[in-house]
N, C-alpha and C positions, 0 to 999 in steps of 0.2 A: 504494500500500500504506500508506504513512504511518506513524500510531502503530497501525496495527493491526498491524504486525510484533513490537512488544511484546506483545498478546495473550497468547501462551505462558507467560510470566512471571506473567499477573496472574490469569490465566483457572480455577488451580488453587482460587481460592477460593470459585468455587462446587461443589466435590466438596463442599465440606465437611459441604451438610447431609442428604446420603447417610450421613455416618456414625452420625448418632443413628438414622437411618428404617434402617438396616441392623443399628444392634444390636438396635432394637425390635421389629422384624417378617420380618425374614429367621433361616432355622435358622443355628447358628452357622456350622456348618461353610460355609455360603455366604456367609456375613457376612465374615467372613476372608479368604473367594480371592476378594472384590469388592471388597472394601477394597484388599488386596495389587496384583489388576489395574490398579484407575481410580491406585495413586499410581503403579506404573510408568512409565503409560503419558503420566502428564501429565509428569513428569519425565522422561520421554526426552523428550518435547515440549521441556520448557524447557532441556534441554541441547542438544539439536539449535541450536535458536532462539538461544543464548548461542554456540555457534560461528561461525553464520553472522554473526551482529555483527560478530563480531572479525574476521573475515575480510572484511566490506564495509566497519567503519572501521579497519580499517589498509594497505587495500591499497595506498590515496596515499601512503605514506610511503617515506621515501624509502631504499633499495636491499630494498624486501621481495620477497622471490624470488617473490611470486603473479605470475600474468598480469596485466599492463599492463589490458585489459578492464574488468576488476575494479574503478578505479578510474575508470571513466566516469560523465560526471555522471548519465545517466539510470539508473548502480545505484545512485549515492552518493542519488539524490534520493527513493529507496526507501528509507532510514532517515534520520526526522527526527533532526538534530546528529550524523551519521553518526562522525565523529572521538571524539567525544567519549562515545559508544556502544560504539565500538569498545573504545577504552582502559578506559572501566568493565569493560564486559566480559572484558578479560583479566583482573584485578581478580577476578571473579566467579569464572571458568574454577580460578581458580588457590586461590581459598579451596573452593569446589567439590572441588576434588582435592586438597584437605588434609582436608576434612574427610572425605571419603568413602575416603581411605586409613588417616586415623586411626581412624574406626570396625569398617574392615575388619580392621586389625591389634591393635588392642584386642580384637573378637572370636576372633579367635581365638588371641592371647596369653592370653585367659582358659581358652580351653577346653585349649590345650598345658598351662596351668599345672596345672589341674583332673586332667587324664587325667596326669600327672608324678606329681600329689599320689596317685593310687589305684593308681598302679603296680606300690606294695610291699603293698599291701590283696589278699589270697586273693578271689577271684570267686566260688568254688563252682558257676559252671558259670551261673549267672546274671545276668542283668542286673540286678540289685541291690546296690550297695555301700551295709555298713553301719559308721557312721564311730564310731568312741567319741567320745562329744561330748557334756557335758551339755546343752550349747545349743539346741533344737530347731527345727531345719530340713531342706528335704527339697526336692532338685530335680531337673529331667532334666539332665543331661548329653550333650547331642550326638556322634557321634564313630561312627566304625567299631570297636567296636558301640558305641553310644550307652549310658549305665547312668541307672540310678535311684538320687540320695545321698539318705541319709537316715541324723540321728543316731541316737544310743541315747538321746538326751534323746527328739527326736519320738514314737520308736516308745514310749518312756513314759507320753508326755501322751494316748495313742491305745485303744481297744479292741480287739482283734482284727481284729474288723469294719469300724472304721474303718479301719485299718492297709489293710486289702485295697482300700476304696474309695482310698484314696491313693495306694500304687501302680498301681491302674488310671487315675487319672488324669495322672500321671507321663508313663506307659506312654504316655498317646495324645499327649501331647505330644510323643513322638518320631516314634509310627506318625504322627503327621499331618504331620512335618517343619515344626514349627509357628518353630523359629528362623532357617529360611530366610526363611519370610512375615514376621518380624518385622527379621530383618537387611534383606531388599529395602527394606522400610518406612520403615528408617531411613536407609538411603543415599538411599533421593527425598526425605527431608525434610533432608538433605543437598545434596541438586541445588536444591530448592527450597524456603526457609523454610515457605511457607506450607501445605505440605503435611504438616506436622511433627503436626499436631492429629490428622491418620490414623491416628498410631502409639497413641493412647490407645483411640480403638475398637478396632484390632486388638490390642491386648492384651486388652480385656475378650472381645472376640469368641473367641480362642484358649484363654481359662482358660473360658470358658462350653462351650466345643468338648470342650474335655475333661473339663468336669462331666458332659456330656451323656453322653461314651460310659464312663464311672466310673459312672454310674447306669445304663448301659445292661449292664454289665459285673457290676456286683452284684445289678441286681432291683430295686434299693431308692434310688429317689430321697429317701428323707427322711433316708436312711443318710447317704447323699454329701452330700447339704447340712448335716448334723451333722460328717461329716468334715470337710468345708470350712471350717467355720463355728471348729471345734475348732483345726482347724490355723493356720487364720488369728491367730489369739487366741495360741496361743502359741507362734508360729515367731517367730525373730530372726535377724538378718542372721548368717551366718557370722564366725568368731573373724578382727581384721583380723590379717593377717599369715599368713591360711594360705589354703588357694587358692579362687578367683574363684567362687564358687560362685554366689555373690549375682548374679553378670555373668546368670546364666539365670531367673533366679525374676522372677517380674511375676504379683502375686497379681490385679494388678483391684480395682474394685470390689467388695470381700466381699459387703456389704448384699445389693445387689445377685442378685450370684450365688446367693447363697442362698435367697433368694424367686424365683427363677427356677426352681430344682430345685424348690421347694415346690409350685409351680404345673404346670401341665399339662405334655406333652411337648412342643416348640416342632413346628407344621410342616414338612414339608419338602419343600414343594409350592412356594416362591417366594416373589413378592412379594404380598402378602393384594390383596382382589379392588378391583377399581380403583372400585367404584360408590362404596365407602366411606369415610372423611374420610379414614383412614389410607392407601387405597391412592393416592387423589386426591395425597394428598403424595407419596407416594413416586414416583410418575409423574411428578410435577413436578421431584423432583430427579434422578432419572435422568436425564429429559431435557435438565437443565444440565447436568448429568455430561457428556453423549453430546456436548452440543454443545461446550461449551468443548475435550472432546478432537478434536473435529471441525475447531474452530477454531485448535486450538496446533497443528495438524498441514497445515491448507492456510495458515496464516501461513509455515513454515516452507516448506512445497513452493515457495510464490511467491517464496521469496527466494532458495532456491535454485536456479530456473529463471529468474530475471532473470540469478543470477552463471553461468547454464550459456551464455545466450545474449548475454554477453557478452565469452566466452572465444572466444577466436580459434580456427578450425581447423589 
């Protein structure tokens, strides 16, 4: 096996040019649960791969309650500098589950604070809280039931019509459960640095997702990209000292977004046709995609069928 037992580790850096060919040629809503799937999957890969280390370089040491087996030269000779893999690897294991509990409990210390903060706020039977604030800004809020914030500054700088494209795309923000796809994102760039550049496509792909169905929702794609465009311009982070609001908002690339609504409706038939330069690429990165997950997952299997068949019955 050798340094190919590293693989899993190093292997996530070819997803990465799935993500431009993913925001560019795929419909959002597939851009996002593609992006969301390929970081899981490498990231359970490179966690898998980060235990089985620790468990092949520490098993020699001396009173570790593993099987004796464990510690045979033909599994130790299955990870080049085996010791000294192992112990990085606790190392790793251990900033790994600092980081991935700090961002867990940040999430949703923001959203307890958020849902505290609108407690004493009247609902009127809707999913919309509106905040007196001259400040303008405007987010989804996740939660059993999830709401829509928005000041009375925002709802100022707005038209009617804008107003309604804005809460439609709020709105799909929640109907798509688009902060689970973005918390999963961040806990694999969590497990593995190098998948951390995922979490920038799947922002743009998610605020595009819900331009998409905000225009789908009004009629009027030049409306929603005026909303957009409007709101981008003069929204500001929430007052510090009052709650997390800012924790949900990830506006994207504006530019962007807005010349996207100007332009046609994106497809949503897949990846564009393979004869052509665009689709030529995107087959090529798929297929690094497909293999490096192919290959962080039989690095892993072989490592832990060397340590199966050197455990005693």
């Amino acid at each position: 096996m050798g340094v190919f037992v590293f693989l899993p580790l190093v292997l996530p850096l070819s997803a990465l040019p799935i993500a431009r060919l993913a925001e560019q040629h795929l419909h959002p809503r597939r851009a996002a649960r593609l992006l969301t799937t390929v970081a899981v999957i490498l990231a359970s890969c490179s966690l898998v791969c980060l235990g089985l280390l620790v468990v092949v370089g520490t098993a020699q040491l001396p009173g570790n309650p593993l099987p004796d087996g464990w510690s045979d030269d033909e599994v130790r000779e299955a990870v080049p500098h085996d010791a000294f893999a192992g112990k990085a690897s606790i190392v790793a294991l251990v900033a790994v589950a600092a980081a991935c509990g700090f961002t867990v409990h940040r999430h949703y210390r923001f959203r307890a604070r958020a849902h505290r903060a609108l407690a004493g706020l009247p609902s009127g039977g809707g999913d919309v809280a509106v905040l007196r604030d001259t400040v303008p800004y405007a987010y989804a809020l996740p939660g059993s039931p999830g709401r829509v914030l928005v000041s009375t500054g925002m709802l100022a700088s707005l038209e009617p019509a804008e107003r309604r494209a804005l809460f439609a795309h709020e709105r799909a923000h929640l109907a798509g459960r688009h902060h689970r796809l973005l918390l999963a994102t961040r806990l694999a760039g969590c497990v593995n640095p190098l998948l951390r550049p995922l979490l920038a496509a799947l922002v743009y792909s998610t605020e595009r997702w819900a331009d998409e169905e905000a225009a789908r929702a009004t009629g009027d794609r030049r409306l929603t990209a005026r909303a957009v465009g409007k709101a981008a311009l003069v929204s500001r982070p929430a007052p510090s000292g009052g709650p997390a609001f800012a924790a949900f908002a990830a506006t994207g690339p504006v530019p962007r977004r807005v010349a996207a609504l100007l332009g046609p409706v994106p497809s949503d038939r897949g990846w564009p046709p393979a004869l052509t330069r665009a689709g030529a690429a995107a087959l090529v990165a798929a297929a690094g995609t497909t293999v490096s997950a192919l290959s962080a997952l039989n690095a892993s299997v072989a490592l832990f069928l060397a340590l199966e068949a050197a455990t005693p019955l």
